[in-house]
Every structure is written in C-alpha cells, then in structure tokens.
Backbone of each chain as ProteinMPNN parsed JSONL, in Angstrom:
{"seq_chain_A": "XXXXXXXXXXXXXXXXXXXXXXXXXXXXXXXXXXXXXXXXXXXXXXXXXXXXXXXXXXXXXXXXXXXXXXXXXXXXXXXXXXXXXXXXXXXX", "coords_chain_A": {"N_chain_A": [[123.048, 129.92, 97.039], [121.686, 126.498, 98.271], [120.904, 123.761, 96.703], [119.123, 122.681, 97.765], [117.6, 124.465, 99.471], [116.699, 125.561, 97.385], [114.343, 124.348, 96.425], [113.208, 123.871, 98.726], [112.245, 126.821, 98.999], [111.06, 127.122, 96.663], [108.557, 125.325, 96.79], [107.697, 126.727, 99.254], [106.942, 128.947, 98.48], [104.817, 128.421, 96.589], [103.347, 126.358, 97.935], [102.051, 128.474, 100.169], [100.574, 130.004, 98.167], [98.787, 128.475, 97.03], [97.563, 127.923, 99.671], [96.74, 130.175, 100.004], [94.988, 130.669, 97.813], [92.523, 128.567, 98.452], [91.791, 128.787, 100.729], [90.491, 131.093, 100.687], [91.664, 133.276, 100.903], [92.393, 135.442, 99.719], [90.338, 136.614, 98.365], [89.05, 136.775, 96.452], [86.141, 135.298, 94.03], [85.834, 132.293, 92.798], [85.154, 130.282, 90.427], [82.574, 127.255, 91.454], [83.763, 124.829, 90.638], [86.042, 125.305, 90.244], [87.22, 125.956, 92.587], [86.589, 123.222, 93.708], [88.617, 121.625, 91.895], [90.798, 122.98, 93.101], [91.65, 122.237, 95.917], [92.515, 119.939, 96.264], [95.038, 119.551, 95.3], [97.48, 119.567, 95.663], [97.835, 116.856, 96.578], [97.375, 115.589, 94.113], [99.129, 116.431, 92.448], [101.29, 115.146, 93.858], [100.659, 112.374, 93.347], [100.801, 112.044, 90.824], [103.654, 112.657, 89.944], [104.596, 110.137, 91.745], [103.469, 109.018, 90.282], [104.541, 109.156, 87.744], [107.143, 108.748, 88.09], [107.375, 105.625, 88.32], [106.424, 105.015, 86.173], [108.376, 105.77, 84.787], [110.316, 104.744, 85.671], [109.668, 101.434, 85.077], [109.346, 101.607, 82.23], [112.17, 101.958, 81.673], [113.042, 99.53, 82.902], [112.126, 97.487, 81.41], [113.112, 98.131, 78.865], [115.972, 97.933, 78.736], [118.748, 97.116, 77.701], [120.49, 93.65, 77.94], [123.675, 92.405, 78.848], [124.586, 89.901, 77.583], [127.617, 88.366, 77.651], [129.485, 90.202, 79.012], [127.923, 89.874, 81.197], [127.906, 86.965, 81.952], [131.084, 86.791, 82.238], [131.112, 88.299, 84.58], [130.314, 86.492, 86.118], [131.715, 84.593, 86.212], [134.145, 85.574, 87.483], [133.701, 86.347, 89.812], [132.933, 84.094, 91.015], [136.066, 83.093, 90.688], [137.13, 85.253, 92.746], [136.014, 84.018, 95.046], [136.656, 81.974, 95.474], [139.394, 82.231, 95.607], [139.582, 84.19, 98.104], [138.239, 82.025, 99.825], [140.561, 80.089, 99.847], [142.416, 82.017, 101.283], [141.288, 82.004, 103.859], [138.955, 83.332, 104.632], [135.898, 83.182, 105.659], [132.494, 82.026, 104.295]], "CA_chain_A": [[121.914, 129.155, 97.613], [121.821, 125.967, 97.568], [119.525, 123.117, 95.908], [117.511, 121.888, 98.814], [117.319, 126.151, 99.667], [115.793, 126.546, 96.615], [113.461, 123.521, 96.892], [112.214, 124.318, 100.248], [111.691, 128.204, 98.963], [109.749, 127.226, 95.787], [107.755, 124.486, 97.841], [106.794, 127.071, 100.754], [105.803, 130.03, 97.388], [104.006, 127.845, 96.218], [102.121, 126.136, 98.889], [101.513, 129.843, 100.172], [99.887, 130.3, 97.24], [97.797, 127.184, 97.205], [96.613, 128.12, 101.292], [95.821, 131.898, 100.087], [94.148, 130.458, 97.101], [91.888, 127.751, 99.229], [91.346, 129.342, 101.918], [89.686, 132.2, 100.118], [92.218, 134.957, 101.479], [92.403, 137.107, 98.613], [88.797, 137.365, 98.69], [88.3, 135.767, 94.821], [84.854, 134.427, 93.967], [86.282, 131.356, 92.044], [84.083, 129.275, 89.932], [82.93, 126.528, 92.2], [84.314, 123.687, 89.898], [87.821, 125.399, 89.957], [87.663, 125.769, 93.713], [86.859, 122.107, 94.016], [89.774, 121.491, 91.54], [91.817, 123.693, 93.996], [92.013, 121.792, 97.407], [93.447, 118.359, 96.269], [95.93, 119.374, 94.027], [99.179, 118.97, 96.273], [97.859, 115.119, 96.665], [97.029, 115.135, 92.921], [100.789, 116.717, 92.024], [102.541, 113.765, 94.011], [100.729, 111.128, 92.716], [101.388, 112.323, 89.557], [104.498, 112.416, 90.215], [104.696, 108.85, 91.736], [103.127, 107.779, 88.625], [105.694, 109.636, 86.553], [109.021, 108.153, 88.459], [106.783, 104.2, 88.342], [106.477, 104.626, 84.668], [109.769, 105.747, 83.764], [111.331, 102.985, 86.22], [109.022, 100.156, 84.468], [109.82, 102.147, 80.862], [113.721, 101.863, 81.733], [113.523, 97.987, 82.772], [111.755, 97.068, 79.843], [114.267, 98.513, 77.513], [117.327, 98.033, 79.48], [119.539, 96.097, 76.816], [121.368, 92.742, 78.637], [125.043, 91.882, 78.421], [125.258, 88.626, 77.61], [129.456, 88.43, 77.242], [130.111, 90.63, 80.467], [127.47, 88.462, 82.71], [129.219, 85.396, 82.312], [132.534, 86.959, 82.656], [131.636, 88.925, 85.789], [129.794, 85.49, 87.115], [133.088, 83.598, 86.433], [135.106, 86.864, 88.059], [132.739, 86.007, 91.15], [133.965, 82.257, 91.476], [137.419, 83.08, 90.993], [137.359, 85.79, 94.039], [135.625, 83.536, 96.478], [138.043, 80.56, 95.713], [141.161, 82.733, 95.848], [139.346, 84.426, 99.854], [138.5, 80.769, 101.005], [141.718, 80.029, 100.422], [143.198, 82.681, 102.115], [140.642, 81.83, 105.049], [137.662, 84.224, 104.936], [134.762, 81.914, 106.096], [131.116, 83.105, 103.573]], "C_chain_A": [[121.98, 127.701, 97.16], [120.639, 125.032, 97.214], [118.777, 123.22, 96.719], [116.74, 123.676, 99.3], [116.464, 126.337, 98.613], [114.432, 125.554, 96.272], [112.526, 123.902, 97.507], [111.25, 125.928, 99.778], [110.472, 128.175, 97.568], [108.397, 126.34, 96.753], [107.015, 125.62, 98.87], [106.013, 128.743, 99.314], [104.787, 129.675, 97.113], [102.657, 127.255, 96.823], [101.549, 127.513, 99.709], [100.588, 130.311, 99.142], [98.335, 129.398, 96.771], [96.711, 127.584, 98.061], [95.961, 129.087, 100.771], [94.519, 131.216, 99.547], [92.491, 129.578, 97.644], [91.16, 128.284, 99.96], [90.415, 130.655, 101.61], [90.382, 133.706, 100.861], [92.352, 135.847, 100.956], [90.786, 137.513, 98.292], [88.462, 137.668, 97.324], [87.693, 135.348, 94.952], [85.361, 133.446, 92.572], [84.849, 130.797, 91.584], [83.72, 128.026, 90.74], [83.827, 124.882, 91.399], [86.0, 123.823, 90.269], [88.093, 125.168, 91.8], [88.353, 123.995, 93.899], [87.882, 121.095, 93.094], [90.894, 121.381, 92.435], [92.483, 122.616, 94.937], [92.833, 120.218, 97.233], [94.705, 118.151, 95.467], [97.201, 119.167, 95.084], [98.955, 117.523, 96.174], [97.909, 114.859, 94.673], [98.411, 115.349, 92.477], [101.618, 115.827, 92.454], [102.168, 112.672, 93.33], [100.907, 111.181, 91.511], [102.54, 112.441, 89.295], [105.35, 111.148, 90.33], [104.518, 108.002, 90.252], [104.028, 108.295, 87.858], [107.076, 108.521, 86.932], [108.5, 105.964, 88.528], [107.135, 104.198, 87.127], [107.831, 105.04, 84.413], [110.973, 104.727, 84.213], [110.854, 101.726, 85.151], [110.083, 100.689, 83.128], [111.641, 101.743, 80.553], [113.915, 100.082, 81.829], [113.405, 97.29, 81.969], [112.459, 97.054, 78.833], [115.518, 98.323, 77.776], [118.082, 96.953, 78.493], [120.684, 94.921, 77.85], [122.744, 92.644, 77.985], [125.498, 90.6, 78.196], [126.716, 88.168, 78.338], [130.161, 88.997, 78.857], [128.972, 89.86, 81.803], [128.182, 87.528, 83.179], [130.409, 85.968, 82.928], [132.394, 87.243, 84.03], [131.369, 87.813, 86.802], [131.429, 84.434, 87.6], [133.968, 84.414, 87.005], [134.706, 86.473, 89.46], [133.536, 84.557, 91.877], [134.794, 82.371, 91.503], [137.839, 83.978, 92.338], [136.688, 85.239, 94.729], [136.522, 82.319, 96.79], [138.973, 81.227, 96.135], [140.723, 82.964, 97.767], [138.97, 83.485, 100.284], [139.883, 80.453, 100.93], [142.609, 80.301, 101.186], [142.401, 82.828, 103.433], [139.341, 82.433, 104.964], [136.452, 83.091, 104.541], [133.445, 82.423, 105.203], [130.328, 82.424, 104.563]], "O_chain_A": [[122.248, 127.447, 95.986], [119.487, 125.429, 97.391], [117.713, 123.819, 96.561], [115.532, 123.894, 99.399], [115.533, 127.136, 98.715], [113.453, 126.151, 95.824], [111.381, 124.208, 97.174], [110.075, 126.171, 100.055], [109.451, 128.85, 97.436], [107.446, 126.928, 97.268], [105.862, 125.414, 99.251], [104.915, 129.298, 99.375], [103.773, 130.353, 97.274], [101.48, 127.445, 96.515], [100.325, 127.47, 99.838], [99.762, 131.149, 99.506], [97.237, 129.749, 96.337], [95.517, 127.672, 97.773], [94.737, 129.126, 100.892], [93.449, 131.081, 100.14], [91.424, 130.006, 97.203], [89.931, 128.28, 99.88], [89.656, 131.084, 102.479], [89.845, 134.758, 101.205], [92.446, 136.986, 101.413], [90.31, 138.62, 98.039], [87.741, 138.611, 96.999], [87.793, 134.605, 95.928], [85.246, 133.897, 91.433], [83.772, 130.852, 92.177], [84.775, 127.403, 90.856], [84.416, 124.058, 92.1], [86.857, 122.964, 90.478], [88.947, 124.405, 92.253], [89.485, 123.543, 94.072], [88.002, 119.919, 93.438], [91.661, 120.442, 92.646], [93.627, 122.191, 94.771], [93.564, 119.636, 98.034], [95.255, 117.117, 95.089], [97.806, 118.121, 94.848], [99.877, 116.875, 95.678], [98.518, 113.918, 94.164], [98.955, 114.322, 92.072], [102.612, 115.533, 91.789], [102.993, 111.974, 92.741], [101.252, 110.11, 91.012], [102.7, 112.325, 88.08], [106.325, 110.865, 89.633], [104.997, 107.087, 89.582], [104.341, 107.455, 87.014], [107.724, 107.774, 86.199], [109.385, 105.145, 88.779], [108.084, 103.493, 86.785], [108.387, 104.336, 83.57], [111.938, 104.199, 83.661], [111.708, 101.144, 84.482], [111.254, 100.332, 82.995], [112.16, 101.363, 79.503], [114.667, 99.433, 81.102], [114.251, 96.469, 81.614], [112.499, 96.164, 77.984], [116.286, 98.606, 76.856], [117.803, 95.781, 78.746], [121.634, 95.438, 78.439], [122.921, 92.782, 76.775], [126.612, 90.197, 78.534], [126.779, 87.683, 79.468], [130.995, 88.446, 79.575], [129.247, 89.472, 82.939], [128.801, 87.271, 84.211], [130.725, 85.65, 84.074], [133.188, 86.737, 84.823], [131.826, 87.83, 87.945], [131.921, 83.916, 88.602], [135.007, 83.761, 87.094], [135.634, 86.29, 90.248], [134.301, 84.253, 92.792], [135.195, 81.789, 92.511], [138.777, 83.56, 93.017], [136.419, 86.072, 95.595], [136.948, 81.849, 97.846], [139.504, 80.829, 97.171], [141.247, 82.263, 98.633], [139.152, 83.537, 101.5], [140.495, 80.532, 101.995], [143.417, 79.551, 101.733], [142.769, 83.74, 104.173], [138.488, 81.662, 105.405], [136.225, 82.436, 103.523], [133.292, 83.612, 105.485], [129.129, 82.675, 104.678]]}, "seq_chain_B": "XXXXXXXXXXXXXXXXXXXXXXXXXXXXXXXXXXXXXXXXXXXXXXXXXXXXXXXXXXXXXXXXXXXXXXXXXXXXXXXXXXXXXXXXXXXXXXXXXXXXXXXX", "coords_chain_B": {"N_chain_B": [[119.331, 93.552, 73.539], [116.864, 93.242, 75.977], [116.049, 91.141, 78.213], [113.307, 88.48, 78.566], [111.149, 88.306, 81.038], [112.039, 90.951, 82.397], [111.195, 92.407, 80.552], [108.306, 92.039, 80.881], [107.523, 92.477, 83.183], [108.761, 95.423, 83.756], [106.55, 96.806, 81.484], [104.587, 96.066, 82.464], [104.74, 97.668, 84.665], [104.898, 100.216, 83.561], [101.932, 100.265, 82.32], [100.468, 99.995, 84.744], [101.051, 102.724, 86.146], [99.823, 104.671, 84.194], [97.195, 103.65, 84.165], [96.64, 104.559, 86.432], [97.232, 107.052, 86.77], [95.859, 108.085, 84.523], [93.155, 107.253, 85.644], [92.822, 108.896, 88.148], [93.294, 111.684, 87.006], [90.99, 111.71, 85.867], [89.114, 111.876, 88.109], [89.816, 113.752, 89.637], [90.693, 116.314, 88.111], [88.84, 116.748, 85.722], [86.165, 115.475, 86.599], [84.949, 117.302, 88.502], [84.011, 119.611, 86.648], [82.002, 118.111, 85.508], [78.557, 117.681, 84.707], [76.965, 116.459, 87.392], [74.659, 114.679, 87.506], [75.281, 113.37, 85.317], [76.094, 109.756, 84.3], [78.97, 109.067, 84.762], [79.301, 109.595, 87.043], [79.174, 107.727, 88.824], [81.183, 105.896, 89.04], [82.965, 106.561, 90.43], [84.733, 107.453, 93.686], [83.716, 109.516, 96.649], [84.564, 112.793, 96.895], [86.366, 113.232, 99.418], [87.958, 111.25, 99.314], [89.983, 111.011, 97.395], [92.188, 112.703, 98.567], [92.029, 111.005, 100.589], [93.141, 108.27, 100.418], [95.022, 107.902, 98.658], [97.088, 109.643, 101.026], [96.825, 107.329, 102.713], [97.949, 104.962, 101.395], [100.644, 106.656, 101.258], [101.105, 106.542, 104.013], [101.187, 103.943, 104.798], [103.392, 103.088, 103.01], [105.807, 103.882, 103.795], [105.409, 103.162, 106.582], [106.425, 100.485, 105.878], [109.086, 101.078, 104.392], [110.088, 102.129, 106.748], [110.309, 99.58, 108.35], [111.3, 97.433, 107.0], [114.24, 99.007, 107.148], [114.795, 98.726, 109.764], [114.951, 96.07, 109.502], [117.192, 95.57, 108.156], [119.068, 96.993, 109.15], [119.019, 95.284, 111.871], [119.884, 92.902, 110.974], [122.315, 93.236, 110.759], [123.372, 93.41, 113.412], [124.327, 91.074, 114.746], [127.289, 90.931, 115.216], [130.443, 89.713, 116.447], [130.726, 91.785, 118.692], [129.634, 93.488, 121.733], [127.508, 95.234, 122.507], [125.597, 97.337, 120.26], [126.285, 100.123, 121.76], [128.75, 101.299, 122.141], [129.519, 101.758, 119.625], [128.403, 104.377, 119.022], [129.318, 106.52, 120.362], [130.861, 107.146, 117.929], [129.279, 106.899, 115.154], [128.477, 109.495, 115.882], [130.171, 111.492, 116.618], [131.112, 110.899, 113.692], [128.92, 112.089, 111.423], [129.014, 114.668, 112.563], [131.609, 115.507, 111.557], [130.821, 114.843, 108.765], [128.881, 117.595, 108.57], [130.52, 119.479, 109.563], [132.263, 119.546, 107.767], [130.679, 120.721, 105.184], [129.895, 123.062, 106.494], [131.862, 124.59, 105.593]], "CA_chain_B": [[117.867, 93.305, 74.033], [116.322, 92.952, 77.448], [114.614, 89.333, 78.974], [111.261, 88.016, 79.027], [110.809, 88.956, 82.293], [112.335, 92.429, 82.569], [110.037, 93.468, 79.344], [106.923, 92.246, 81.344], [107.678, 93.717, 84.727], [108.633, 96.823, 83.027], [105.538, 97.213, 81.237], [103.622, 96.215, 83.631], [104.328, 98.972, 85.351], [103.778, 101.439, 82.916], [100.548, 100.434, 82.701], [99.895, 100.274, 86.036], [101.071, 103.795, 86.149], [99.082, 104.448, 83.022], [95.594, 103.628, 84.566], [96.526, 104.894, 87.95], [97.631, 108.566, 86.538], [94.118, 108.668, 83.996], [91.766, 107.321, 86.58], [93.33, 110.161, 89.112], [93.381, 113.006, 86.692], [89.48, 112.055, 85.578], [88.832, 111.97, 89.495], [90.454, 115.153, 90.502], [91.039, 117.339, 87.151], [87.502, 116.44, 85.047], [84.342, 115.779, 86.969], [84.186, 118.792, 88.679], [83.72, 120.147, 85.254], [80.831, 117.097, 84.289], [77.472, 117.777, 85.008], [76.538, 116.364, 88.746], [73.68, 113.773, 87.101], [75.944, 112.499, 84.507], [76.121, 107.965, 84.893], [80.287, 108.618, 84.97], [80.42, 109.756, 88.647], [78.928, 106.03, 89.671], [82.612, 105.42, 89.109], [84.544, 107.567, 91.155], [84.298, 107.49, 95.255], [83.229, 110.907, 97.214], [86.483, 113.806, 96.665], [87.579, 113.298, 99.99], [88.927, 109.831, 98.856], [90.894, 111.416, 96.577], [93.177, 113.008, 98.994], [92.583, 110.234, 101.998], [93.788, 107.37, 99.698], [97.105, 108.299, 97.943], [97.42, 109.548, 102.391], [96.917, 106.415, 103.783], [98.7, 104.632, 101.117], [101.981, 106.667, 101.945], [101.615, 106.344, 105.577], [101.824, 102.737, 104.627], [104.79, 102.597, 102.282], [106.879, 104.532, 104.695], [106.008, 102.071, 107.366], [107.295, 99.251, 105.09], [110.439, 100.948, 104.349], [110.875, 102.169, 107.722], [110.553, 98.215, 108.339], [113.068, 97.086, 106.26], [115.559, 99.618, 107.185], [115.044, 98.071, 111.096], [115.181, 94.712, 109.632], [118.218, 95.272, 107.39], [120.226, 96.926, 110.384], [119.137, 94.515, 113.212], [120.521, 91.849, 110.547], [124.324, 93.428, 111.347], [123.511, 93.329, 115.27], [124.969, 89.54, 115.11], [128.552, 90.882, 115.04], [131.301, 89.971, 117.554], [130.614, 93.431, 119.287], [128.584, 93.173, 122.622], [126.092, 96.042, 122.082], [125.94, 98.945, 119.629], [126.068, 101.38, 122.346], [130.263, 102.016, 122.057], [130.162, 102.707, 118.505], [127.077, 105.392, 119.105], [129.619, 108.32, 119.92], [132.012, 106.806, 117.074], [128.839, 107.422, 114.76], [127.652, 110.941, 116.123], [131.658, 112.061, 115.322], [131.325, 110.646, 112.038], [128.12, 112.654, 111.226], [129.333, 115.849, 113.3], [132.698, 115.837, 110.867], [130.407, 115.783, 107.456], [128.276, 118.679, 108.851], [131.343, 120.397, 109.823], [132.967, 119.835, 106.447], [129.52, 120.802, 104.707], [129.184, 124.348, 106.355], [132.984, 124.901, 104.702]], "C_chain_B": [[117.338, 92.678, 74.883], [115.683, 91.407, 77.207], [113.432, 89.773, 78.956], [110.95, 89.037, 80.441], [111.124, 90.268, 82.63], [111.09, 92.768, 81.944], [108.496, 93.441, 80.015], [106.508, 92.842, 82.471], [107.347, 94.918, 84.003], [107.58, 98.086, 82.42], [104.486, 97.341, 81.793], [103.821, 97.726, 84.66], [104.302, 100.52, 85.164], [102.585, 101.391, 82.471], [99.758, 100.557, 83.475], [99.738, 101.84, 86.966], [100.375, 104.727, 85.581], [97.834, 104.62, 83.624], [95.863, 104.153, 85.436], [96.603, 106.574, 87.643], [95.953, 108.783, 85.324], [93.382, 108.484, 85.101], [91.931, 108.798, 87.829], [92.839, 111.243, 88.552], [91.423, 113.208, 86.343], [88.691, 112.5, 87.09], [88.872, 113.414, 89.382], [90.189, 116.333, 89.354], [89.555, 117.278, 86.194], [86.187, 116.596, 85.414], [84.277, 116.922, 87.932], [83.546, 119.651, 87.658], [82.173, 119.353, 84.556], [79.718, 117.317, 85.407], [76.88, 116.629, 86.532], [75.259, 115.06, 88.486], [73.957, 112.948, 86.15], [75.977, 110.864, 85.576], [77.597, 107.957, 85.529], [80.843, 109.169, 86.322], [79.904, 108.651, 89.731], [80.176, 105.706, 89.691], [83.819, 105.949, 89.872], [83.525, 107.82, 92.611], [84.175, 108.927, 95.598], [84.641, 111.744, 97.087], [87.174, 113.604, 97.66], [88.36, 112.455, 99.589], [90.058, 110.263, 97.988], [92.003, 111.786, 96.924], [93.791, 111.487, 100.273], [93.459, 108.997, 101.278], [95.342, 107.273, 99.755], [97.456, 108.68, 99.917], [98.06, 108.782, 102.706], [97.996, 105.41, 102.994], [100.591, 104.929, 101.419], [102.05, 106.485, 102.626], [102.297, 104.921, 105.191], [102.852, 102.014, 103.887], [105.758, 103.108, 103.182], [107.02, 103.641, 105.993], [106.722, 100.828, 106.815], [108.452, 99.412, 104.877], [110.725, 101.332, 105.206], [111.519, 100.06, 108.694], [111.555, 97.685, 107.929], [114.19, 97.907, 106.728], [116.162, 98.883, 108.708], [115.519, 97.02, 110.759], [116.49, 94.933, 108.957], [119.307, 96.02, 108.46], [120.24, 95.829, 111.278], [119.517, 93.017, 112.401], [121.821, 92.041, 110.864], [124.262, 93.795, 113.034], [124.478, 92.307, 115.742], [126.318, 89.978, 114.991], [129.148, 90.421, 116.266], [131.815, 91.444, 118.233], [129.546, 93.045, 120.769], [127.397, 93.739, 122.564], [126.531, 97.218, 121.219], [126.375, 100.06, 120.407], [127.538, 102.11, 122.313], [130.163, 102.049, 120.468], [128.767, 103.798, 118.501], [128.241, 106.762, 119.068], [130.55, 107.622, 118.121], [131.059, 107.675, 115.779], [128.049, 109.093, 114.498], [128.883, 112.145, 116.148], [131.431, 112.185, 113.97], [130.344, 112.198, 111.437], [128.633, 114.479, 111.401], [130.991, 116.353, 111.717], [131.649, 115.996, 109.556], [129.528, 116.721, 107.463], [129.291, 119.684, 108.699], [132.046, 120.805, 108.206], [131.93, 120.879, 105.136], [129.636, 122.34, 104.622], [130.932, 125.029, 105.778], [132.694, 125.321, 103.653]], "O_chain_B": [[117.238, 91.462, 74.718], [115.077, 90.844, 76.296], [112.783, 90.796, 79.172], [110.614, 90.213, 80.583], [110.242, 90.789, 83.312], [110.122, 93.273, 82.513], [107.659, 94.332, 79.872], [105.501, 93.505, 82.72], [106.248, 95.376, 83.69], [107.545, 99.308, 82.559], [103.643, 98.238, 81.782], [103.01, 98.512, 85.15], [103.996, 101.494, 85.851], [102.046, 102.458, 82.179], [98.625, 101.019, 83.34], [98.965, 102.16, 87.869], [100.165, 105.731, 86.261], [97.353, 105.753, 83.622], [94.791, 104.731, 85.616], [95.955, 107.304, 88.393], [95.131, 109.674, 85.539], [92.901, 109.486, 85.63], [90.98, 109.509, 88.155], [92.038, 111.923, 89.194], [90.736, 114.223, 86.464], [87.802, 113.351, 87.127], [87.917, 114.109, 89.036], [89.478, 117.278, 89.696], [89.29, 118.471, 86.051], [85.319, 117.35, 84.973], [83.163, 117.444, 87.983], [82.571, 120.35, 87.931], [81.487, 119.723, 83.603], [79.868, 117.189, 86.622], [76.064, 115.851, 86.039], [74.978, 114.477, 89.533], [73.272, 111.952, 85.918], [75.927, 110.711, 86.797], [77.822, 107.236, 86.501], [82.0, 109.264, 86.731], [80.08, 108.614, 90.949], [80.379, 104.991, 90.672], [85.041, 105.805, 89.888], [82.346, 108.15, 92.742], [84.591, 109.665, 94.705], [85.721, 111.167, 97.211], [88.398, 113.64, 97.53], [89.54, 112.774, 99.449], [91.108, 109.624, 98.054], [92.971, 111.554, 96.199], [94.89, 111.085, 100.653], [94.593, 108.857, 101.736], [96.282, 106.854, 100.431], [98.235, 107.815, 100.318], [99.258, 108.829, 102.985], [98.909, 104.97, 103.692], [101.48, 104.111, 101.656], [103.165, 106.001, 102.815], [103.506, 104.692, 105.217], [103.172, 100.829, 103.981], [106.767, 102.403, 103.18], [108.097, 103.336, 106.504], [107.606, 100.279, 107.473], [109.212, 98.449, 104.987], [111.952, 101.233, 105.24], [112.526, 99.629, 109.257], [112.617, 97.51, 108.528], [115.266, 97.313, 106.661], [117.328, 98.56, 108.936], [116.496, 96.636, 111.402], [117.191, 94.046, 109.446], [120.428, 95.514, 108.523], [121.333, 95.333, 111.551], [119.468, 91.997, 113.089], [122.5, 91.086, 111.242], [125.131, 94.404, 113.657], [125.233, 92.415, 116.708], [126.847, 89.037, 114.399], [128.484, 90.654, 117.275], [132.924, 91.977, 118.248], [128.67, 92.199, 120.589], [126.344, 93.101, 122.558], [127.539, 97.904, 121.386], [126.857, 101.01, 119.789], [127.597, 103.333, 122.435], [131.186, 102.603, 120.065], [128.164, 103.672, 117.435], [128.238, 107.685, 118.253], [130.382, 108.463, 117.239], [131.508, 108.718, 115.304], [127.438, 109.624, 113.571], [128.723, 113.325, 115.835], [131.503, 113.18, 113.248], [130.939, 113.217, 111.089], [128.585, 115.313, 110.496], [131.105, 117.448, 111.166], [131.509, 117.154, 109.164], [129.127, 116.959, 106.324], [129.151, 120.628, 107.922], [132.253, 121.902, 107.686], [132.489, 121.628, 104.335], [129.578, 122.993, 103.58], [130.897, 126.246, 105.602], [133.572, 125.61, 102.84]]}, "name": "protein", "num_of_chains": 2, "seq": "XXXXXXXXXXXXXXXXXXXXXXXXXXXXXXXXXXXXXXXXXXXXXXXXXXXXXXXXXXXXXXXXXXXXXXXXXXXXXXXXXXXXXXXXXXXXXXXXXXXXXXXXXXXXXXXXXXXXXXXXXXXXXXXXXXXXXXXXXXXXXXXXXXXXXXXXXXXXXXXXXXXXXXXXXXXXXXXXXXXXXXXXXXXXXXXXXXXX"}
C-alpha cells in the first residue's frame, strides 16, 4: 500500500468517525460542551497544523546559521559563469 | 549565526503562530467548558466563526497561489513558439509515460 493509500484510508476512518460522532449516529448522549467541542475539530486540526508547519518554518529561519566564505565564493562563481556565456553569446 | 533580518522574520512568525494557535485552541477547545456568563467570551466571535474564518481564509490563499502559478507560466508564453497548443500533446505524453512507469 502505498503512502497517499494509507493517508486517504486513515483520513476517510477517521472522518467516518467524526460524521458518526456529530451527527449523533451511534445514538450517544454526549455532554453538550463535548458535542460543541466535536463539530469544528477538522477546521481546528488544520489550523493547528498550519500553525505548526508557520512556526517551525519561522523557528528554522531564525536559526538557520549563514555561510559567510561559501556566499562570496558562490557570488563570485555567478560572475565568472555569466562572463564566460556572454562570451560565448547567450544574450541575459 | 543567522542575520538581523532572518532572526526577526523568523520569530516573527513564531509568534504569530504562537497567538494564532492559543487564541484558536481557547476559542474551540476551552469555552465550551467556561461558564456561558463568564466576561472572557466578550472576546471570542459566535462558534460558527471558528470554522467560517480559517474557510474563507483558505479559499483565499489558494486563489493567490492559484494566481501566481497563472502568472509565473503566462511569464514563459513570450517564447519564440507561436502558441502553446503543439506542445499540449508533447505534455499529455510526458505525463501519460510517468503514470505508466508509476503503475510498474
């Protein structure tokens, strides 16, 4: 099986489980607090989500250590391959 | 050790993530639980908002990057080519071969 197979199959258990739960098909007298827990949680699980993959992008740029030594070099690597392809014609 | 500017982006948007993931979870995961006359649900909009929001917000990031994706192709339209329409099967080969290779 493969990934996105097993994706899709937890995703549709799950939200099956969500609808029963919601929808009152098992014919549970939930607390009303938990119900109204219940019904927003797929929106509440992505943005939680979103906010997880925001913060660990920010978290990563923040800390991302610079190269001084290989900047320069690759900037001066840069200038030397556009001089060498105008020369040999290629128009930027 | 990272730039000025990386470190404040960066953070910035784990804080922005930060308040956006508490104010959510007090929304959604909390005041159902807090007493209905409590002062702290002057601060939080009616439940549907809770789902229509974060909604309408994706509709609208998805039009933005469907945007960009138009604008960043119809920037390689300008080629010496007359119209896309002869490389259309070229692309619907291409595609058709890594399907084919795929169900291998």
């Amino acid at each position: 099986m493969t990934k996105l197979t097993q994706w899709l199959w937890g995703l549709a258990l799950l939200g099956s489980a969500w609808a029963a739960l919601t929808m009152g098909a098992l014919g549970l007298e939930l607390p009303f607090p938990c119900q109204e827990v219940l019904w927003p949680l797929p929106a509440y699980l992505l943005v939680s989500a979103g906010c997880y993959a925001l913060g660990t992008v920010g978290y990563r740029v923040a800390t991302f250590h610079d190269c001084e030594d290989a900047a320069r070099e690759l900037q001066s690597q840069i200038l030397e391959a556009r001089a060498d392809l105008a020369r040999r014609g290629l128009r930027f | 050790q990272a730039t000025g500017t990386d470190q404040v982006v960066g953070f910035g948007l784990v804080a922005v993530s930060l308040i956006i993931f508490t104010y959510y979870t007090t929304w959604v995961i909390l005041l159902p639980f807090i007493d209905s006359q409590h002062v702290i649900h002057k601060y939080f909009l009616p439940r549907a908002y809770a789902v229509l929001i974060p909604l309408a917000t994706g509709l609208l990031l998805l039009l933005f990057v469907g945007k960009l994706c138009v604008h960043t192709l119809a920037l390689g339209v300008h080629l010496p080519r007359s119209s896309l329409a002869p490389t259309l099967p070229g692309v619907f080969l291409f595609l058709l071969k890594g399907y084919k290779q795929k169900a291998l």
